[in-house]
N, C-alpha and C positions, 0 to 999 in steps of 0.2 A: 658314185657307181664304181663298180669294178672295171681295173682296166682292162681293155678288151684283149691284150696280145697276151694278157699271161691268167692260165686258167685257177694258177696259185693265188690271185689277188681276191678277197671277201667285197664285198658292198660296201665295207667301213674304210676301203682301200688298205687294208693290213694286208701284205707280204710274206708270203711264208713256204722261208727257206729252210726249215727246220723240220725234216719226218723222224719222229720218234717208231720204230719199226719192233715188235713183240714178237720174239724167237717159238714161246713155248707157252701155256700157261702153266704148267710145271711147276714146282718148285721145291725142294728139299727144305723152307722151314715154314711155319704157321702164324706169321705174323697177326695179331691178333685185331688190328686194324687194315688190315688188308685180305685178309683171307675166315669164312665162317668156320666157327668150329668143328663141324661138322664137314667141311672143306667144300670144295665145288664139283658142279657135271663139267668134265672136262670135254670137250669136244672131242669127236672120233676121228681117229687119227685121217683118215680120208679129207677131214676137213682142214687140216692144219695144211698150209704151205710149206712145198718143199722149197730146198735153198736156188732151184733155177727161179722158180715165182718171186721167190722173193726179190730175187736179184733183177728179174724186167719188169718187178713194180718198183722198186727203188730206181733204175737207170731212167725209167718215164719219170718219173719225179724230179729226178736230177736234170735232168734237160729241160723242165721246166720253171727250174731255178733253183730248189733244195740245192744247199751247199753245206749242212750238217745233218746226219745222220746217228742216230744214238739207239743202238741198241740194246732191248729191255726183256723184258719176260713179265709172269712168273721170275722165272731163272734161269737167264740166257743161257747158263754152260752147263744146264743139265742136256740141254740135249745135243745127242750122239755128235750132230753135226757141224756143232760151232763152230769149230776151226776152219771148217771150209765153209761154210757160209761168210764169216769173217773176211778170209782170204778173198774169197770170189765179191766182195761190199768194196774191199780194199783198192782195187781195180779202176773204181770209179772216182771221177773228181771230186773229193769231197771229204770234208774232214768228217773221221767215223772216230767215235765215241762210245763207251760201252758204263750201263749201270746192273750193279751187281751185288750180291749179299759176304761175296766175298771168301762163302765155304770153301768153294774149288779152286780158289783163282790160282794158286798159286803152278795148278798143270799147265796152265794156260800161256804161262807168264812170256814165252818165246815166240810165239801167235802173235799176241796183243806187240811186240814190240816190232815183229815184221809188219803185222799192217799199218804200223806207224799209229796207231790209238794210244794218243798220250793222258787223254782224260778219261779219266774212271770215278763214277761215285758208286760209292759203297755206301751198304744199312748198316746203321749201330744205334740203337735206341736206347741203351744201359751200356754204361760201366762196371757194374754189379754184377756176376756172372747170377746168381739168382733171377733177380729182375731180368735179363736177359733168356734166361729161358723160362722165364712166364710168359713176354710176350711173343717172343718165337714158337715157344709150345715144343721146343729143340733145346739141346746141348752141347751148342755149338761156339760157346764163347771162345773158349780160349783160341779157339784157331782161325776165328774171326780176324781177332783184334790182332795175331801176330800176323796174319797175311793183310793185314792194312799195311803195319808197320813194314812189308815187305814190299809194299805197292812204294811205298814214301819211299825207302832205299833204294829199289829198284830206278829211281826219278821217273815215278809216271804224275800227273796236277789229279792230286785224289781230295776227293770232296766228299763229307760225311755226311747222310744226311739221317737225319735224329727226329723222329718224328716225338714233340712231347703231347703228355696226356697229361692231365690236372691229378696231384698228387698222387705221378705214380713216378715219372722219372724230372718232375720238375724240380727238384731238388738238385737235380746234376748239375745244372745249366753253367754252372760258376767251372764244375772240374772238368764241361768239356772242351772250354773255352780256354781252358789251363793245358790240353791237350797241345793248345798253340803256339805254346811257348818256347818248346825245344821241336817240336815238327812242325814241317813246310806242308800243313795243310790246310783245308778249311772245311772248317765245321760247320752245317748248314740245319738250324733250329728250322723245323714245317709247323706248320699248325697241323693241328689232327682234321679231316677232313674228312666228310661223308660221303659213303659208298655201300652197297647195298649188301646185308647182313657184318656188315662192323659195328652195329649198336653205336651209333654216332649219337653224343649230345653236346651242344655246343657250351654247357658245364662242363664238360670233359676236356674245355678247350684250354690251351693257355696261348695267350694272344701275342700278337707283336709290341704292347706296352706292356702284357705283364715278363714279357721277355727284358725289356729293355730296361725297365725298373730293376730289376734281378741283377743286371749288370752295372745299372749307377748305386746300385746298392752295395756292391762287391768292391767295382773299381772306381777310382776316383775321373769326375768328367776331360779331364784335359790330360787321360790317359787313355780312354778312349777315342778312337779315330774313326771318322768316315769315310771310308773309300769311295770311292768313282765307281757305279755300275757299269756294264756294260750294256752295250744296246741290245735292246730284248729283253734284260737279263729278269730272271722273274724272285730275284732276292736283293734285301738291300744287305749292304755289304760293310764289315767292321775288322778292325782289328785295335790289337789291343798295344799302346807301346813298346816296344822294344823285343816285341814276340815275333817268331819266325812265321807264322800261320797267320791265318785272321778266322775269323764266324760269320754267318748271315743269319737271315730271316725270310724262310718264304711264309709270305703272308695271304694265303690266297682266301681266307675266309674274309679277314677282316681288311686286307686293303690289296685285292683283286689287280692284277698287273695286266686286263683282258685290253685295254687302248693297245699295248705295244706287241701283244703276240705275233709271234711269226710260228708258232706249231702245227704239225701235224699231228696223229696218229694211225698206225696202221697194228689192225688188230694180230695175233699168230691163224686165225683162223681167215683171217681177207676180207677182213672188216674196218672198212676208213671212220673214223672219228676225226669230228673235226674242232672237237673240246674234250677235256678230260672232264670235264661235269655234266657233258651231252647226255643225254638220253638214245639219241638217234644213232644209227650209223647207216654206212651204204657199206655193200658189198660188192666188193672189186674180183673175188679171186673166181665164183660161178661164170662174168662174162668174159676174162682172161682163158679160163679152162676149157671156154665156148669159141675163141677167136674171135671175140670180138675187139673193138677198140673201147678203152676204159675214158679216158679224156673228158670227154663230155661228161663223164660218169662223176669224174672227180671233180669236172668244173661246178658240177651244179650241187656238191654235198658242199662246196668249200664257199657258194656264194648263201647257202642256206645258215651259215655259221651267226649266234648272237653275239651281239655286242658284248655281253658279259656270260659267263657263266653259265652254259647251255642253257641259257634264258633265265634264269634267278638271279633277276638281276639285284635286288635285295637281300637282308639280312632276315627277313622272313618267309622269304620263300623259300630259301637256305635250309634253313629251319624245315620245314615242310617236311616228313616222310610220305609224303606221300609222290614228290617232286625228288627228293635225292635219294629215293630207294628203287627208283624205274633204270638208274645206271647199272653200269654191272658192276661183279666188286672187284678190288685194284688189281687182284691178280692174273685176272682174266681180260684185265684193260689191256697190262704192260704198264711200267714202273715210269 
């Protein structure tokens, strides 16, 4: 059972310190696993929380134990008011972390270094400036990949993360792990993952051994290395001899990290998740807006949490559209 002093504890007794918080559902590109072609109903602007909301459901949180904060979008820094909302996050105990695609970072770059946000992940799914805007559906490479390389000189801990798809950018896997060699980054291989209108099939997947293969194919074994995860961490973690960076693997299809989570999510609209493969959420910002107390609200979406994978707990439920298409899709989650 959950512990009783903290409303953040689930029934499986997981802890969680960690609210991922969604700015906008916005976004200036079209990721083609994240976003439908056809794009989404974006919620009306009445519904989106403003930065004081956001800031006395983050500070409840924080007092309840959250002591990382990451925030995501769509696209965090389309909207108008990031910098203050940033600035007014920054105030509170707690290390704040931001995930981004990287188009605009570079207006940002004197914000993120006052609020003290040293970790940034950024999207790059191709090397290939074509490939890269097929799956963006944008033409946004080149100033992609040179404000990475701006996050890495600037010294912020910038972490790539690469969603691959089955012969579409699995071919890279070798040149972006060669990424590591002269930058202090890390590169972070996702499995492709189901979300509602991305046309998910788990053919489309390339898995944590066809990953691994790919690399004892490349590199020789006693040049690769194992790192130490961190606690929580939801990637196992590599690098390669003599290289300044390392890679991971999040594996969430095929070897689900749901024992150690400590996540949250809080939707742009004031919608708590308390899985990213949930179906379910509650709504925090209608009884906030109402004066009411959220607490209880929160305690009982967070003891409601499954033990894996908003209840799919298998590889055929997984499977299932009928079960992974009830979520919403990734950009309207938060990244």
């Amino acid at each position: 059972m959950a512990k009783d002093n903290n409303i953040l504890t689930d029934k499986f007794n997981r802890e969680h310190t960690y609210l991922r918080i969604s700015l906008t559902e916005r976004c200036n590109l079209r990721c083609t696993y994240c976003m439908p072609a056809d794009g989404v109903v974006l919620s009306p602007k009445s519904h989106i929380m403003n930065f004081e909301e956001i800031y006395d459901i983050a500070r409840l949180f924080v007092k309840h134990g959250v002591s990382k904060i990451r925030i995501t979008g769509g696209e965090p820094l389309v909207r108008k008011d990031a910098d203050i909302i940033l600035k007014k996050l920054a105030s509170l105990q707690v290390e704040l972390a931001i995930t981004t695609n990287a188009v605009n970072v570079e207006r940002h770059i004197d914000t993120l270094k006052a609020c003290n946000i040293r970790k940034i992940n950024v999207s790059l799914d191709s090397l290939n400036p074509e490939k890269f805007n097929t799956v963006t559906r944008r033409n946004y490479f080149e100033k992609v990949y040179n404000n990475i390389l701006l996050l890495i000189k600037e010294g912020f801990d910038v972490k790539m993360n690469t969603v691959l798809i089955k012969d579409f950018n699995d071919d890279e896997i070798t040149d972006f792990i060669n990424l590591t060699r002269l930058h202090d980054i890390c590169v972070r291989f996702i499995e492709f993952m189901p979300f509602d209108g991305n046309k998910w099939d788990i053919s489309k997947m390339v898995s944590y051994k066809n990953i691994m293969d790919r690399v004892y194919t490349t590199f020789k074994a006693d040049e690769v290395i194992r790192l130490k995860d961190a606690p929580n961490d939801t990637s196992k973690n590599y690098a390669i001899e003599g290289y300044k960076g390392s890679f991971a693997i999040i594996s969430s299809v095929t070897n689900p990290f749901c024992d150690s989570c400590n996540r949250l999510r809080l939707t742009a609209n004031g919608k708590m998740k308390n899985c990213l493969f949930s179906s379910t959420e509650t709504d925090l910002l209608t009884p906030l807006r109402e004066g009411k107390s959220i607490e209880s609200t929160i305690q009982k979406h967070v003891l409601a949490k499954y033990k894996m994978r908003g209840g799919m707990e298998t590889l055929e439920k997984l499977k299932n559209p009928k079960l992974h298409t009830k979520n919403r899709n990734m950009t309207t989650i938060g990244g």
